[in-house]
ROLUMDO-954848 format. One record per atom (N, C-alpha, C): x negated, y negated, z negated. Coordinates in steps of 0.001 Angstrom, whole numbers, padded with zeros to 6 digits, always signed. Atoms other than C-alpha are relative to their C-alpha. Layout:
N
XYZ;...
END
This chain:
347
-000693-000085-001267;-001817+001711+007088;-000681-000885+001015;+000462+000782-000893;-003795+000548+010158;-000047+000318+001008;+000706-000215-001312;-004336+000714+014066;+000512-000747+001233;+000066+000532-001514;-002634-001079+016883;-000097-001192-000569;+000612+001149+000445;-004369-004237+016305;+000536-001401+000814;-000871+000824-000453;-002432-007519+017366;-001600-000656+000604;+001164+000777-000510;-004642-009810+019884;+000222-001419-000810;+000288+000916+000252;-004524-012653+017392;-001202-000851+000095;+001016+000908-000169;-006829-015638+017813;-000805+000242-001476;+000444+000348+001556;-009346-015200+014813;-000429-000957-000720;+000003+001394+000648;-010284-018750+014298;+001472-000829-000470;-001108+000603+001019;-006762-019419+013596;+000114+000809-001609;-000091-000606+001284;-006598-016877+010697;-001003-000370-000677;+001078+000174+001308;-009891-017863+009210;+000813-001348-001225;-000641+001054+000648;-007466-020774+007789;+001255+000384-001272;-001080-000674+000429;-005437-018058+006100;-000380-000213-001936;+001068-000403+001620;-007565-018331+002467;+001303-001257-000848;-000566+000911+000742;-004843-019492-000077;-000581+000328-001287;+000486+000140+000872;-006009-020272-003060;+000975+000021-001427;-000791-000101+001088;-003763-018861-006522;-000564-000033-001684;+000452-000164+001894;-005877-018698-009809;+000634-001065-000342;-000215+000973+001231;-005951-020768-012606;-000218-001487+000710;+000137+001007-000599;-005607-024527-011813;-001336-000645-001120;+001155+000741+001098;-008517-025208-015115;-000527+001260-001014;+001173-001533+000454;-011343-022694-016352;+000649-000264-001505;+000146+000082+001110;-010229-022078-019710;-000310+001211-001088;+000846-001543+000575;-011458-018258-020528;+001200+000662-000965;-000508-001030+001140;-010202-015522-022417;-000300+000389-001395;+000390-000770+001327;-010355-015119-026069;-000521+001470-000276;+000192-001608+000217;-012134-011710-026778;-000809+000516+001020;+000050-001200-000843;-013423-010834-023583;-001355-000886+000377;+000853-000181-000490;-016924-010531-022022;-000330-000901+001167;+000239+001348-001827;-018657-013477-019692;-000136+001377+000765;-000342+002015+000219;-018034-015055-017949;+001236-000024+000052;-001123+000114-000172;-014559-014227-018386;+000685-000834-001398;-000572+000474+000768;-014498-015877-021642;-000405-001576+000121;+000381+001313-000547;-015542-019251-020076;+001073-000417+001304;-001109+000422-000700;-013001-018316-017231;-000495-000794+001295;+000461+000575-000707;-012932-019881-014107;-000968+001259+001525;+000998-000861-001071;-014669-016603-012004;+000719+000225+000825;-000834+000191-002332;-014160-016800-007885;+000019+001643-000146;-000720-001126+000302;-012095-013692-007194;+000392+000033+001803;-000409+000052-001192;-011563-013056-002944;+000786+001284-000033;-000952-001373-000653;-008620-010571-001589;-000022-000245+001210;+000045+000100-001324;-009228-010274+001585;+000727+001522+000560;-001063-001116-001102;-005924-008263+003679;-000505+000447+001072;-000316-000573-001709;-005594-006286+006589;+001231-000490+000373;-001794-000413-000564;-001794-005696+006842;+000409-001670-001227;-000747+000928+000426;+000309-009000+005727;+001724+000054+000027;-001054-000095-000431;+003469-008095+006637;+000410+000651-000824;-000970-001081+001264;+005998-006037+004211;+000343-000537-000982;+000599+000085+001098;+007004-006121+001200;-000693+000457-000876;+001112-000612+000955;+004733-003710-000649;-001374-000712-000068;+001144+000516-000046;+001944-005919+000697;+000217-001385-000666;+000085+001219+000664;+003385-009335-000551;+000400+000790-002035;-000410+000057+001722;+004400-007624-004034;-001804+000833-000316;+001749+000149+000634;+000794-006121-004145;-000979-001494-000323;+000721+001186+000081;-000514-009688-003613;+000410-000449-001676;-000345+000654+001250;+001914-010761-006358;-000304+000103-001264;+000814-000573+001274;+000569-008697-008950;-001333-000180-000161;+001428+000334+000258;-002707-009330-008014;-000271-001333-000390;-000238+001682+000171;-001940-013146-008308;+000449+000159-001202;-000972+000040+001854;-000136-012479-012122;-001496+000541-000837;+000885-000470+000772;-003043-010302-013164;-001376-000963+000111;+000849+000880-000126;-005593-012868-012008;+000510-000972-000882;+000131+001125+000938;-004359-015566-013740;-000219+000452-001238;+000123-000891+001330;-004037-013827-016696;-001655-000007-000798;+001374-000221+000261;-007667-013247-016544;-000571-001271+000332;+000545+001114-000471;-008194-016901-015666;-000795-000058+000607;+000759-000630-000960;-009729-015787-012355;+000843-000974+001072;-000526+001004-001347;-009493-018657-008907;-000084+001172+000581;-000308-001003-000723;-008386-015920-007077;+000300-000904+001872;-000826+000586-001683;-007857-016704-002887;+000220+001222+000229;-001033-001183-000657;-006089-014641-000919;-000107-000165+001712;+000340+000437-001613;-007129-014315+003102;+000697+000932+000806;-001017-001301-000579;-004316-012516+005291;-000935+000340+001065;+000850-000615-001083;-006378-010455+007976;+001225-000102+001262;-000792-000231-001124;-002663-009958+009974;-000678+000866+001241;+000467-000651-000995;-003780-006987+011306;-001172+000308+001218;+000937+000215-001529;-006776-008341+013450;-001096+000465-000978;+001273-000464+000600;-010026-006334+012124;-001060-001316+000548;+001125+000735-000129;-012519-008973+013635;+000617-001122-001029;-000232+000998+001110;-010487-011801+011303;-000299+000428-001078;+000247-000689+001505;-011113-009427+008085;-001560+000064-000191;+002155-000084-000128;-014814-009205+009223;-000046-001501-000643;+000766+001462-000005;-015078-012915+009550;+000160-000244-001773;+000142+000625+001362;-013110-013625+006093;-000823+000347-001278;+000410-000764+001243;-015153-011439+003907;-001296-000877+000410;+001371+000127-000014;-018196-012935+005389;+000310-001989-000562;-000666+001067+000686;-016059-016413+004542;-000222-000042-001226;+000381+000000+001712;-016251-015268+001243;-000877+000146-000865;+001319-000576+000880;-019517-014238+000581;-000665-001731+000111;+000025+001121-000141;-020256-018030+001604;+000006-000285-000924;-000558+000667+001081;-017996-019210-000688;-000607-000111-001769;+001115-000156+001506;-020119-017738-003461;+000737+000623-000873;-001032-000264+001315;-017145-015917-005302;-000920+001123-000489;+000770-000892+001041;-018279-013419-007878;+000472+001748+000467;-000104-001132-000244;-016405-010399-006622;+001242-000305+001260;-000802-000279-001315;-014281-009379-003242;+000916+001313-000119;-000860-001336-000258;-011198-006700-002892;+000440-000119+001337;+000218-000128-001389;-010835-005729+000323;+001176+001207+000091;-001031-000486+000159;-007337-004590+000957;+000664+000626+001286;-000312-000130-000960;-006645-002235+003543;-000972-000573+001088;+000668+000339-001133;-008728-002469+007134;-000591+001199+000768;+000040-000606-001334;-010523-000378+009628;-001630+000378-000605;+001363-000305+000673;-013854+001346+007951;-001437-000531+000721;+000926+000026-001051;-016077+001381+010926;-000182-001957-000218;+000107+001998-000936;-015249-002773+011536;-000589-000483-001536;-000110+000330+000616;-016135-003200+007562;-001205+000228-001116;+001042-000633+001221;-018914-000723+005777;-001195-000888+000175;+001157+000481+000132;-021587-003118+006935;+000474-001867-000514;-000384+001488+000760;-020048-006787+005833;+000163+000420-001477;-000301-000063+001491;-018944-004923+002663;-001379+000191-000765;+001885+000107+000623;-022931-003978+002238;-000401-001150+000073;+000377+001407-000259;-023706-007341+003146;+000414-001123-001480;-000168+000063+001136;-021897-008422+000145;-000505+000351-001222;+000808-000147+001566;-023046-006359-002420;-001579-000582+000054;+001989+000322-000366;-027022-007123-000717;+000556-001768-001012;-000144+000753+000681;-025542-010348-001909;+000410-000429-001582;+000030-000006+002030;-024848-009682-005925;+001532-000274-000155;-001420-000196+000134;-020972-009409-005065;+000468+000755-000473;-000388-001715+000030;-019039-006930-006433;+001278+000392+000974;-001079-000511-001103;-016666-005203-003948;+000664+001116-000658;-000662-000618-000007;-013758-003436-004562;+000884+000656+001214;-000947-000300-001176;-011425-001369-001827;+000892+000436-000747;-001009-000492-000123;-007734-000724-001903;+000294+000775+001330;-000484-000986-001026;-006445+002250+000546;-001050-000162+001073;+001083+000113-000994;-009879+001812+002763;-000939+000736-000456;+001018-000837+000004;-012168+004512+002586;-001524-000648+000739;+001931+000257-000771;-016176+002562+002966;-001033+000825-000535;+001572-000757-000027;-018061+005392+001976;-000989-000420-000705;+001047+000598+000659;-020179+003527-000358;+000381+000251-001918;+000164-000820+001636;-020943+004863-003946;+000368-001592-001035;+000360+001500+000936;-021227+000985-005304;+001269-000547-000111;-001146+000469-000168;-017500+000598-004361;+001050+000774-000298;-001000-000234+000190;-014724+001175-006340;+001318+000560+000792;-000809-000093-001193;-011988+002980-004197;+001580+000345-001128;-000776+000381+000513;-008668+001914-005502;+001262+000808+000717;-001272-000178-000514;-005397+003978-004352;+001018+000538-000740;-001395-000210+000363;-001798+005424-004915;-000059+001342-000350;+000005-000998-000298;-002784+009076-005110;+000746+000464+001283;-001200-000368-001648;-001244+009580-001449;-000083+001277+000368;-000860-001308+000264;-001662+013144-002010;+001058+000260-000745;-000949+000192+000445;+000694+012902-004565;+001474-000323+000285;-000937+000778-000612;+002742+010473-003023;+000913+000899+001120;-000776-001041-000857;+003338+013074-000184;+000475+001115-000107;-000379-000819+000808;+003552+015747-002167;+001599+000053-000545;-001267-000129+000256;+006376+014742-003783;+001402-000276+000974;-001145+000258-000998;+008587+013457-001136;+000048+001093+000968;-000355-001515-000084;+008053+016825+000425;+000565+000898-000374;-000555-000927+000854;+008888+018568-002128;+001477+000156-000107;-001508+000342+000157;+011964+016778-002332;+000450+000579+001338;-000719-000329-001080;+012400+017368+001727;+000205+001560-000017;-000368-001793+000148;+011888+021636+001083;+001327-000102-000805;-001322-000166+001445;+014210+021157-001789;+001233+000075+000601;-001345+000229-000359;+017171+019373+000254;-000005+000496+001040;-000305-000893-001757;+016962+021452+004025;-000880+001695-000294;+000463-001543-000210;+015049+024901+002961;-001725-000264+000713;+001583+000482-000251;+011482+025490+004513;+000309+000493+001898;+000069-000184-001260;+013027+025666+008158;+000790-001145+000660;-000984+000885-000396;+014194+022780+010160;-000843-001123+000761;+000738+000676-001025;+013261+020446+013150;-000094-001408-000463;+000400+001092+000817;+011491+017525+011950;-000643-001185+001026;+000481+001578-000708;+010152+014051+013384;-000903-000569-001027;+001512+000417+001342;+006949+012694+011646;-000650-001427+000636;+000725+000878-000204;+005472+008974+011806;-000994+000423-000504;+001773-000133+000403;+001849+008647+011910;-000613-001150+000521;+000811+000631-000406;-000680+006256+012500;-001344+000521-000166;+001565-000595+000991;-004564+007823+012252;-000292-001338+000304;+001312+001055-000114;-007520+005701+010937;+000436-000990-000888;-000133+000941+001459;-005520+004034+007810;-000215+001131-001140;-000191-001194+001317;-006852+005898+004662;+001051+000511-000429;-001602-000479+000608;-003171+006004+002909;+000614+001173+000947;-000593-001328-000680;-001949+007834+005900;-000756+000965+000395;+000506-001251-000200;-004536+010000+006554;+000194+001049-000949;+000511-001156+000933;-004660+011394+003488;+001343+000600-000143;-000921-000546+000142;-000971+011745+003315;+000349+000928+001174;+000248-000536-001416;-001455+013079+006993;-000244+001793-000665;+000454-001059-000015;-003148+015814+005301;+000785+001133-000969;-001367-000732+000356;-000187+016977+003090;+000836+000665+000913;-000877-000350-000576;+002234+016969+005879;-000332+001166+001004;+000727-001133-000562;-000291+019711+007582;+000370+000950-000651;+000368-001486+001014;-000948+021990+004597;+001914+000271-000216;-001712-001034-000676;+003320+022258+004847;+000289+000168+000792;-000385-000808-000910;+003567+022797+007934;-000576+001353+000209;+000558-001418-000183;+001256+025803+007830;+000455+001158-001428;-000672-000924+001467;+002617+026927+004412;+001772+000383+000561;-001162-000295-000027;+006014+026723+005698;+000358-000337+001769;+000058-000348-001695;+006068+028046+009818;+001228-000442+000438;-001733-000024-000471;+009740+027450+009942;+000380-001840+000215;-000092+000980-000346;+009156+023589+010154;-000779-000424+001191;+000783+000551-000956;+008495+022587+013208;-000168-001564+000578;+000422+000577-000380;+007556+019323+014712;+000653+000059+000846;-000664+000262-002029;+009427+018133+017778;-000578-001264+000544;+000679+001266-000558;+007763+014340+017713;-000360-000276-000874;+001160+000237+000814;+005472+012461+016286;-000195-001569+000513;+000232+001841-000254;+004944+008080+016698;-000115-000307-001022;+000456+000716+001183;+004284+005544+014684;-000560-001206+000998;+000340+001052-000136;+003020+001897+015172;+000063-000398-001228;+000211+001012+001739;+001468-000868+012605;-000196-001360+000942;-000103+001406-000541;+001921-004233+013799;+000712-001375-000902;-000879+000661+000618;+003656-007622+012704;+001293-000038-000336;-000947-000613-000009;+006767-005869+013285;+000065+001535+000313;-000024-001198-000012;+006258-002699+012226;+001580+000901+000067;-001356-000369-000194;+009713-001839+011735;+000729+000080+001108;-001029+000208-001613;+011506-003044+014656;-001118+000982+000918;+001034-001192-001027;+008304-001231+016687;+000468+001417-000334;-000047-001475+000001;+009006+001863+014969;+001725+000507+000496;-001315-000109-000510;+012871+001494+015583;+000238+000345+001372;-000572-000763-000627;+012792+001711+018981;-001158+001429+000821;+000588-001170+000003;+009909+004429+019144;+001070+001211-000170;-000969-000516+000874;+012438+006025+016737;+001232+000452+001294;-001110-000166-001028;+015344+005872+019492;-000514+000794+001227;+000043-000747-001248;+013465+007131+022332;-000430+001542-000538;+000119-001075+000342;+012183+010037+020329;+001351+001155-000538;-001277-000880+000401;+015416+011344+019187;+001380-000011+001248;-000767-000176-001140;+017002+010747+022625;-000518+001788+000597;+000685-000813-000815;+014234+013111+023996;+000363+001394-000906;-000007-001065+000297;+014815+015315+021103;+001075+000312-001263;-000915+000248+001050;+018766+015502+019260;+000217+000716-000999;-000256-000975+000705;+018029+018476+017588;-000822-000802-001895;+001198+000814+001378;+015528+016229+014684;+001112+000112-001041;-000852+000254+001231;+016974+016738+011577;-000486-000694-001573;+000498+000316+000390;+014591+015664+009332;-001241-000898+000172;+001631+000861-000311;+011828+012832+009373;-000687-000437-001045;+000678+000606+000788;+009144+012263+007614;-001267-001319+000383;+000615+001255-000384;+007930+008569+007648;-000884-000464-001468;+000165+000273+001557;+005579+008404+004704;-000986-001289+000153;+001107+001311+000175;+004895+004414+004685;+002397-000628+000299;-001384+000112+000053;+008289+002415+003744;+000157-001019+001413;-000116+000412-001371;+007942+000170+007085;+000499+000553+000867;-000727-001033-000884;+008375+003257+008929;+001473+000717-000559;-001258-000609+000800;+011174+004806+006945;+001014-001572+000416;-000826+000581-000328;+012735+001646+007533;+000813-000131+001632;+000315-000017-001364;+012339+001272+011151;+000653+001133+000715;-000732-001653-000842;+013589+005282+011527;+001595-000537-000907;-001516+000215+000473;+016941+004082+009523;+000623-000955+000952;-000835+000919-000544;+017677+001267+011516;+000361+000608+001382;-000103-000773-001156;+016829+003476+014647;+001710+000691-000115;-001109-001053+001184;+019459+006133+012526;+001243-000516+000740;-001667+000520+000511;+022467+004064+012428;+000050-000940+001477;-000105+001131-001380;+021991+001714+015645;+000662+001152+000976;-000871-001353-000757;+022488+005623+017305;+001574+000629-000608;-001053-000627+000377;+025223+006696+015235;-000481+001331-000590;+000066-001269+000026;+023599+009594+014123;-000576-000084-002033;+000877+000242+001137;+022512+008500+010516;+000728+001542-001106;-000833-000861+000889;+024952+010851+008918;-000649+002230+000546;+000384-000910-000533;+022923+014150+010804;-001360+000060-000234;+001422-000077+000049;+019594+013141+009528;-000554-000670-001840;+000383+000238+001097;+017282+012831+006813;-001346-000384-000361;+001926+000869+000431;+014324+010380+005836;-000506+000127-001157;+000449-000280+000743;+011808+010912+003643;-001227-000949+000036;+000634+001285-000537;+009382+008284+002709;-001248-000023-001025;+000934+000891+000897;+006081+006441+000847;+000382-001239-000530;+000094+001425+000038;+006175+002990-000819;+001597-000119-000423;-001097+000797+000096;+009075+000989-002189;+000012-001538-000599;-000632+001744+000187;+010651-002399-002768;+001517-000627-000261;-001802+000412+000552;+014035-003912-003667;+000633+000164+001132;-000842-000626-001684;+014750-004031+000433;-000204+001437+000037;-000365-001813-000647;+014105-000376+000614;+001194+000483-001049;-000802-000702+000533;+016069+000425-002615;+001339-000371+000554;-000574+000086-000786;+018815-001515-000938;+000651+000892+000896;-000285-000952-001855;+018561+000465+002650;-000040+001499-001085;-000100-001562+000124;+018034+003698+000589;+001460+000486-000971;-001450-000230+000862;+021496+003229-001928;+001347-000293+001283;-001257+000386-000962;+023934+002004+000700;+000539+001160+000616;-001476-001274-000684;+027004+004212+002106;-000818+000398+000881;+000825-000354-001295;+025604+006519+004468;-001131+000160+000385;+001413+000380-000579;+022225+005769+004486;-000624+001418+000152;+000919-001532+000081;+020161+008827+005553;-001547+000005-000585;+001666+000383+000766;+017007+007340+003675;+000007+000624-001372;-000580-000345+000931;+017303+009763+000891;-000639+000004-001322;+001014-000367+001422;+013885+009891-001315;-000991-000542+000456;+001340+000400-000394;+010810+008109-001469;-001118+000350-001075;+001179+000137+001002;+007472+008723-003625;-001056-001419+000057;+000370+001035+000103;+006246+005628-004964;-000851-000111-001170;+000530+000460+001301;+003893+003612-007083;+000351-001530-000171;-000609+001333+000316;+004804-000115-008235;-001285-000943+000571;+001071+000594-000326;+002672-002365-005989;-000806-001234-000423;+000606+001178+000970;+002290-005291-008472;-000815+000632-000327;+001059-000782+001074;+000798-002755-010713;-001330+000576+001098;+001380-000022-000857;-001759-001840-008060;-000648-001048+000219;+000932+001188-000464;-002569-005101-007189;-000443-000166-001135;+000781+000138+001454;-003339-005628-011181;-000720+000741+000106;+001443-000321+000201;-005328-002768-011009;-001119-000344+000535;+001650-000055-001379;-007605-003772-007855;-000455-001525-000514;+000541+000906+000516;-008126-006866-009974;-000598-000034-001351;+000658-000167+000989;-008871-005518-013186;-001244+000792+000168;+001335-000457-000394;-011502-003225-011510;-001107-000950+000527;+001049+001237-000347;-012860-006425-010021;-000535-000635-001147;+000647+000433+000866;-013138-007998-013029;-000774+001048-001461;+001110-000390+001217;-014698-005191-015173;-001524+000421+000816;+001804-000111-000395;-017578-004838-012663;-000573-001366+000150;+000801+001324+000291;-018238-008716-012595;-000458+000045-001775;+000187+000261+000859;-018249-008330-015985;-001181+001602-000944;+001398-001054-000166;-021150-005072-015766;+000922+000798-000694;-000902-001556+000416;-018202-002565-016838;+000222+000876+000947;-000086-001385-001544;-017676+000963-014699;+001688+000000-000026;-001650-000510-000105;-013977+000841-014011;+000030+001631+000561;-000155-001193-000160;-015088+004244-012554;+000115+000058+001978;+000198+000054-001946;-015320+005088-008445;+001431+000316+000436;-000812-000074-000922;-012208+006421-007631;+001229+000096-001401;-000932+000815+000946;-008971+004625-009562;+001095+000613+000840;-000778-000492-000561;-005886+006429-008828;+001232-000459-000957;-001311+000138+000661;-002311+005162-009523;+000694+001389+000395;-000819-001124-000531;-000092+007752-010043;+001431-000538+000543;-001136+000377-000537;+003115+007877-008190;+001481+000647-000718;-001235-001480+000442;+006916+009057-009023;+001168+000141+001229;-001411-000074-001177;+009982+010343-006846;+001108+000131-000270;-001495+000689-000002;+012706+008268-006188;+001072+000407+000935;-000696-000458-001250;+015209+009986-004575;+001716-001113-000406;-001312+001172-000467;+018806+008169-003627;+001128+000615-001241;-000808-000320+000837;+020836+010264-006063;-000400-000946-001682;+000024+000697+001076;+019057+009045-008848;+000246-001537-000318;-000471+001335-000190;+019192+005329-008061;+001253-000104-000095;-001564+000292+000190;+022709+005269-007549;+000372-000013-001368;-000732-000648+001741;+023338+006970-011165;-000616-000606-000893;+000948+001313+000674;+020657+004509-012502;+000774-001164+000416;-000020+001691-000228;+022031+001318-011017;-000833-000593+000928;+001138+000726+000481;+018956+000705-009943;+000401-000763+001333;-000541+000732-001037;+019424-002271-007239;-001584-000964+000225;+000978+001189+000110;+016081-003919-007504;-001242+000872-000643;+000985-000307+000141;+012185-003121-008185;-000129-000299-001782;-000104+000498+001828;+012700-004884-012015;+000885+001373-000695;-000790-001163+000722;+015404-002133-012326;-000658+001239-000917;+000696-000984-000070;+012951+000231-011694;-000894+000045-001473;+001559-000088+001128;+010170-000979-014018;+000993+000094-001218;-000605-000146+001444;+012944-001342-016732;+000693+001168-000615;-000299-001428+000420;+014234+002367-016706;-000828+001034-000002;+000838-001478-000835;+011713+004467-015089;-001592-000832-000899;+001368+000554+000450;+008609+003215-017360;-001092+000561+000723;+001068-000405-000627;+006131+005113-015574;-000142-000297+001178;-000088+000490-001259;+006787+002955-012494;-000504-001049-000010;+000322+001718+000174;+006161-000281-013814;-001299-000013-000681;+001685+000005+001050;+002912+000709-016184;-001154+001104+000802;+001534-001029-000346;-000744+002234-015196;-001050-000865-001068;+001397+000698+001025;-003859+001975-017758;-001313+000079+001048;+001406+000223-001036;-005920+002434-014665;-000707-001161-000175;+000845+001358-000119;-009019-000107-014719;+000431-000395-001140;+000072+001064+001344;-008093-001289-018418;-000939-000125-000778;+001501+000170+001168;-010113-002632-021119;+000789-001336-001209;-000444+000530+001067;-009276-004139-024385;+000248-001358+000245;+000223+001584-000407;-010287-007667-023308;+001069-000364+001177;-000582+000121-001314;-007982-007595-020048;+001259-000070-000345;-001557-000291-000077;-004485-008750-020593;+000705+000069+001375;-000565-000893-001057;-002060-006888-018816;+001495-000844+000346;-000266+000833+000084;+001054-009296-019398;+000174-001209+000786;
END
């Protein structure tokens, strides 16, 4: 998810690099230097900081790093592409052994990320399409992802009915899910389009909220929206219910978190289904792919979590009140063997 770019100062963010590995190299039994010596520099360098899918991706990437007794840092970009430039080039400095590069802006990135490997780095991407064969490209299947929460929206309104669609172009995730919400509108003529917004900012939500309000002033017939990124889905609920109209409409979404399952179980809510993947478990993978190419293994070029769909009926009849819920009923939410290897505890 990327594009209206905040005018932050970028010498304040270069200060953003927190530092989570291991506090003492002590290696992995079983597994392949230098991971069994431990101790290997590990950079995540963000775009987007804001959410929670982005702090519970961090978190997993921070659980699965230690694990692997990997000094992992962590450098928030907050949205500003020239700060994501600078920190990666921060990091190649630093001398770490491999870089994931999470989310950003292709154009502002394919030549620092070459710059890296020229340097004997290994680079990984999450949801950033750089075009480069040498780089792992790490995502959610976001065809999938849109796929199903479609499926679900034909399912619950028919294949005719006036719809409202967030978008942002120029973030991989949504393009590609961009390119779902096409191939149904031309498969199914009877949905039409009445608006179309979106914003990505530090307050993506509240931005899209009152986008959200002026678009459904201009147009009361919207009966359906599809916001496939849970920021936006949030942002069109709060819009929802601030109008009074939550009970006349129906969201459909990407991404989840314990605040969305929340906003999507509660009385009323018109947030009815989302397609998701568990963003710890992504962040483990975009760290186990890091560490099987420091460690001269092919995790393979293009690493795809699969996703599943969570719609509001089932939660309720589950319980489920929380992201732990999730991983503890729905097993295929909480587990991916993407990027594994014998040596790599998962744990």
């Amino acid at each position: 998810m990327k594009t209206s770019i905040l005018g932050l100062f970028a010498a304040g963010l270069l200060a953003c690099a927190v530092p989570v590995g291991a506090a003492s190299a002590a290696g992995v039994a079983g597994a392949p230097a230098p991971f069994d010596k431990g101790g290997v520099k590990v950079a995540l360098v963000t775009f987007i900081s804001a959410g929670d899918f982005f702090q519970a991706y961090q978190a997993g990437a921070t659980k699965q790093a230690k694990a692997l007794d990997i000094d992992l840092q962590i450098f928030s970009g907050r949205q500003d592409a020239a700060a994501q430039r600078d920190q990666i080039e921060q990091a190649i400095n630093l001398g770490v052994q491999a870089i994931i590069i999470d989310h950003g802006q292709p154009e502002a990135l394919k030549d620092v990320a070459q710059k890296a490997l020229d340097a004997g780095i290994k680079v990984v991407a999450f949801d950033v399409n750089l075009d480069n064969p040498k780089i792992p490209q790490v995502e959610q299947s976001d065809h999938g992802l849109a796929k199903a929460a479609l499926g679900q929206a034909l399912k619950d309104n028919g294949t005719s009915f006036q719809a409202g669609y967030v978008y942002v172009a120029g973030f991989a995730p949504l393009d590609r899910r961009n390119e779902i919400w096409d191939e149904t509108k031309k498969a199914n003529p009877g949905i039409v389009e009445k608006a179309r917004w979106g914003t990505v900012n530090d307050t993506t939500a509240v931005s899209t909220a009152d986008q959200t309000k002026a678009a459904f002033q201009a147009n009361p017939d919207i009966s359906v929206v599809f916001a496939p990124y849970d920021e936006f889905a949030r942002g069109v609920k709060l819009a929802t219910d601030e109008l009074g109209i939550s009970g006349k409409v129906k969201i459909y979404s990407a991404d989840v978190s314990t605040a969305d399952i929340t906003e999507i179980t509660a009385e009323g809510s018109p947030w009815v289904a989302t397609a998701a993947t568990n963003p710890a478990v992504v962040g483990a993978v975009s760290v186990r792919a890091a560490a099987k190419l420091v460690a001269g293994e092919d995790p393979g070029h293009s690493i795809v979590v699969k996703p599943v769909l969570l719609t509001q009926e089932e939660l309720r009849k589950n319980g489920i009140k929380t992201v732990e819920d999730l991983d503890a009923k729905l097993p295929a939410f909480g587990q991916s063997d993407a990027a594994a290897a014998s040596w790599i505890p998962t744990n």
